[in-house]
LUMLOMAR-658101 format. One line per 10 residues: number of its first residue (from 0); their letters; for each residue x, y, z of N, C-alpha, C, O, CB. Coordinates in steps of 0.05 Angstrom, whole numbers, padded with zeros to 5 digits. Glycine has a CB too. Layout:
<atoms>
NUM) a) X,Y,Z,X,Y,Z,X,Y,Z,X,Y,Z,X,Y,Z | ...;
</atoms>
This chain:
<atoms>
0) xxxxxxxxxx) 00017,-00023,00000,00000,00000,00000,00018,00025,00000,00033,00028,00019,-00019,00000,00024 | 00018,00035,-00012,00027,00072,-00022,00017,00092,-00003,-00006,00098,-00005,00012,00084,-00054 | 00034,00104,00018,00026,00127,00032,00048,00135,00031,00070,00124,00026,00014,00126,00057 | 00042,00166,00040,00051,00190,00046,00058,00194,00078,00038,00183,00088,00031,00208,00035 | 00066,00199,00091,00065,00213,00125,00070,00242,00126,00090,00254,00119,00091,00201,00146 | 00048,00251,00134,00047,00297,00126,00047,00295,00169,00042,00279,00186,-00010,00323,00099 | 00056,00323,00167,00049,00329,00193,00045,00361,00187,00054,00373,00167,00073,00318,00218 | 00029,00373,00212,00022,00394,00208,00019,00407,00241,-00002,00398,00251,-00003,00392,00189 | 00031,00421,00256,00017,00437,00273,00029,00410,00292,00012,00408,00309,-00020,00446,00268 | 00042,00397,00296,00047,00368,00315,00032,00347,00319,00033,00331,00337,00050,00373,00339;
10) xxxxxxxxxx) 00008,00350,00289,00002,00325,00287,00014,00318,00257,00021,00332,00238,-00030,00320,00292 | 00012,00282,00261,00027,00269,00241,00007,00253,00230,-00008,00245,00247,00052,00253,00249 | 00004,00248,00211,-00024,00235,00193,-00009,00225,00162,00008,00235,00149,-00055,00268,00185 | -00026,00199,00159,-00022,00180,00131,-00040,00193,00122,-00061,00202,00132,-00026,00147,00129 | -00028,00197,00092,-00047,00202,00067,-00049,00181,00051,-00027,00175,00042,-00038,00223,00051 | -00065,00167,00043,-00079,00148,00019,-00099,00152,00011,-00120,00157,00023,-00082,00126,00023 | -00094,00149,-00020,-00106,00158,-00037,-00128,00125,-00041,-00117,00103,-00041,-00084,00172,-00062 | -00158,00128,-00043,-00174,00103,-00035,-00162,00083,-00055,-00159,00059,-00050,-00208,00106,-00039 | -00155,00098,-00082,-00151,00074,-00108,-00121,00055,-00098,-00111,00036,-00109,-00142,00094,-00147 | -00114,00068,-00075,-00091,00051,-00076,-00087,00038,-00042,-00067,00029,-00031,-00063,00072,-00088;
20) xxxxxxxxxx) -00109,00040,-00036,-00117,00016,-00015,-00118,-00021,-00022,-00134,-00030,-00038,-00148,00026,-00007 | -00108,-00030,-00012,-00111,-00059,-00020,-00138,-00069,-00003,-00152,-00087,-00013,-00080,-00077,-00012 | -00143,-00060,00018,-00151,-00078,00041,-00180,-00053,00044,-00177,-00036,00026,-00123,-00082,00073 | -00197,-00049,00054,-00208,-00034,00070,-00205,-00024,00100,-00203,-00037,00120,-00225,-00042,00068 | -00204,00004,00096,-00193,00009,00122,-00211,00004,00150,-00222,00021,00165,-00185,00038,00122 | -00212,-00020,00151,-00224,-00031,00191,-00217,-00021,00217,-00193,-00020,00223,-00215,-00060,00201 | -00230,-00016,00230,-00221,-00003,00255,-00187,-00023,00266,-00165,-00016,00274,-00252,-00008,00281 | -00196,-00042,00261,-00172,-00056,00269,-00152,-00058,00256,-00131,-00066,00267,-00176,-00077,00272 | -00152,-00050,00232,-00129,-00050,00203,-00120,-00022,00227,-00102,-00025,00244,-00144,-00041,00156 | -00136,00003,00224,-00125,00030,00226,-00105,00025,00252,-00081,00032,00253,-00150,00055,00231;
30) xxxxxxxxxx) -00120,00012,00273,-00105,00013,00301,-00082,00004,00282,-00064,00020,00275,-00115,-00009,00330 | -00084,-00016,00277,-00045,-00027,00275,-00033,-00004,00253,-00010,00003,00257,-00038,-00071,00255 | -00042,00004,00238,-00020,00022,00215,-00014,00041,00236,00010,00044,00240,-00033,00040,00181 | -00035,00057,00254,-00027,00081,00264,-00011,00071,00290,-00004,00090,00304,-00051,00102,00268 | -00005,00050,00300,00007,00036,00324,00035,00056,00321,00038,00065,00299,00013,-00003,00320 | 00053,00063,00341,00080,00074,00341,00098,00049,00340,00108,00050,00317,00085,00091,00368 | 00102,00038,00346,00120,00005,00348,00107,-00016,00321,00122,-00026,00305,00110,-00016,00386 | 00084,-00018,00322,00070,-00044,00305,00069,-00035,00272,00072,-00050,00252,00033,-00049,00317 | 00063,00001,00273,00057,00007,00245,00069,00035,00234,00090,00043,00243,00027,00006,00243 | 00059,00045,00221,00079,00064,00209,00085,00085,00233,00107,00096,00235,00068,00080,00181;
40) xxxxxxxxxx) 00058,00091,00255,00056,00109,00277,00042,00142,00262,00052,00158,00245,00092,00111,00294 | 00023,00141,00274,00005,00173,00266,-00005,00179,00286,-00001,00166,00306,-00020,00174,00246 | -00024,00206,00288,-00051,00211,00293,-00073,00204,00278,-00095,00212,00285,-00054,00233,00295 | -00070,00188,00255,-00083,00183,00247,-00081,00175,00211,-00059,00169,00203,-00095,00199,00257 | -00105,00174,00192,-00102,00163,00169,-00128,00183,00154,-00152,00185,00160,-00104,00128,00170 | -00108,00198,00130,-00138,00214,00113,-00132,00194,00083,-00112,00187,00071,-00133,00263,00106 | -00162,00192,00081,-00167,00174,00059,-00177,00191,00043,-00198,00201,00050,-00184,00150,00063 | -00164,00202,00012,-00172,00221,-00005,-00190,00203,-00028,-00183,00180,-00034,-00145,00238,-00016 | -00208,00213,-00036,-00226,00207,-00057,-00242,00226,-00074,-00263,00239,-00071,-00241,00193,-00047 | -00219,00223,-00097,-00218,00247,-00117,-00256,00238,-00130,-00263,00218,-00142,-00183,00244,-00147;
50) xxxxxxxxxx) -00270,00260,-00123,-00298,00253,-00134,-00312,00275,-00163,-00334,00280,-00172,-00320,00256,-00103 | -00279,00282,-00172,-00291,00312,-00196,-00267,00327,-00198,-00254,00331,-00177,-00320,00337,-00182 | -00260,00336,-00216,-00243,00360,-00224,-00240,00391,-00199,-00252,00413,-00198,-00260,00370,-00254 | -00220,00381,-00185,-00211,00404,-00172,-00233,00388,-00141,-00229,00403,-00121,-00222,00441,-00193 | -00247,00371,-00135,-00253,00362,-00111,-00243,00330,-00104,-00235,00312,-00118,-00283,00366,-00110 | -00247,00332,-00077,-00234,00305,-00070,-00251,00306,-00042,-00253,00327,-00029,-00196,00302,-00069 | -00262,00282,-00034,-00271,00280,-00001,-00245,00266,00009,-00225,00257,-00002,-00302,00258,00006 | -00253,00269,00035,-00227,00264,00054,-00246,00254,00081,-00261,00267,00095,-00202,00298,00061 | -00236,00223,00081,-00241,00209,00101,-00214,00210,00122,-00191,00207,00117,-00249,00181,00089 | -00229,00216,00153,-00217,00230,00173,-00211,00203,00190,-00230,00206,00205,-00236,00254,00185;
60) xxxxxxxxxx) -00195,00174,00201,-00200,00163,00216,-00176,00163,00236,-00152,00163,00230,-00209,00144,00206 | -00190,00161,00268,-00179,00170,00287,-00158,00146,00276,-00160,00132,00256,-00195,00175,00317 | -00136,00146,00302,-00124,00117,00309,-00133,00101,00331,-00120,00086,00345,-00099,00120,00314 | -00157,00106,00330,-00168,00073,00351,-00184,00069,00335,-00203,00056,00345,-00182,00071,00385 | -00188,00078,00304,-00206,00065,00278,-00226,00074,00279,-00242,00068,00261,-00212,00038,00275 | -00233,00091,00297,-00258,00116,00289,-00259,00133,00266,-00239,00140,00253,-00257,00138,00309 | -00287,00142,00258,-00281,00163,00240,-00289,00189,00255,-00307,00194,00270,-00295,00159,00213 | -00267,00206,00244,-00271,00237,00255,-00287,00258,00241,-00280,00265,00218,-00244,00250,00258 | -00310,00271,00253,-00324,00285,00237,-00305,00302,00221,-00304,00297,00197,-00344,00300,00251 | -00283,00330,00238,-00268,00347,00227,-00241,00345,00236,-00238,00334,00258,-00277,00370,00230;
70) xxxxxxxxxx) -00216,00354,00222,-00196,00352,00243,-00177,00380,00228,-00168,00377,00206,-00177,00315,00246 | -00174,00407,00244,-00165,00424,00224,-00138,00419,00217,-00133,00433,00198,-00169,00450,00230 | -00116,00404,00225,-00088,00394,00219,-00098,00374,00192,-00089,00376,00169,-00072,00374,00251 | -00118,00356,00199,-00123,00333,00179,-00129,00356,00153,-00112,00363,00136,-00152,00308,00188 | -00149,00364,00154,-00156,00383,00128,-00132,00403,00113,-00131,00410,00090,-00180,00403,00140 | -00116,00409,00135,-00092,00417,00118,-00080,00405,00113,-00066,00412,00094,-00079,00429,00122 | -00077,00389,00122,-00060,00370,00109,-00060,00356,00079,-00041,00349,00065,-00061,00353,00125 | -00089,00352,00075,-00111,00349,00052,-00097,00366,00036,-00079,00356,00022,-00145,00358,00058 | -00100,00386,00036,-00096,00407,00026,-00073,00410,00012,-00071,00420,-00011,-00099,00422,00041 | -00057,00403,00025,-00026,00409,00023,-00021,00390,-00002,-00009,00397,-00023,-00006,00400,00054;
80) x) -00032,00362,00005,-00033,00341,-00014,-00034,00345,-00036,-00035,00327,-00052,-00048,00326,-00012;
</atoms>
């Protein structure tokens, strides 16, 4: 799987892009990628999904495999992408 690691503001966050997900991201997949020892180590994982010219949604998930309504580090980070 193809990621990125952005940090912004002292948080650190994976970027993947959905087309290049192998697996679906499970609460339990996320715990282990975002693990510090087990996996790459984040605050978390934004899942971009380019839906149109010049837009993309951005799936926010915590690292205990939640999804986060907003996160303003995550969104810039989006951004930055």
């Amino acid at each position: 799987m193809r990621f990125e690691k952005w940090q912004a503001a002292g948080n650190a966050y994976l970027v993947i892009e959905r087309t290049d997900l192998v697996h679906p991201p499970t609460p339990a997949r996320v715990q282990r990628i975002c693990h510090p020892d087990l996996g790459a180590g984040s605050d978390g994982i934004l899942v971009l999904d380019p839906i149109g010219p010049g837009h993309t949604r951005v799936q926010i998930l915590n690292p205990d495999g939640g999804e986060a309504e907003f996160s303003g580090n995550g969104s810039r980070i989006a951004a930055g992408y």
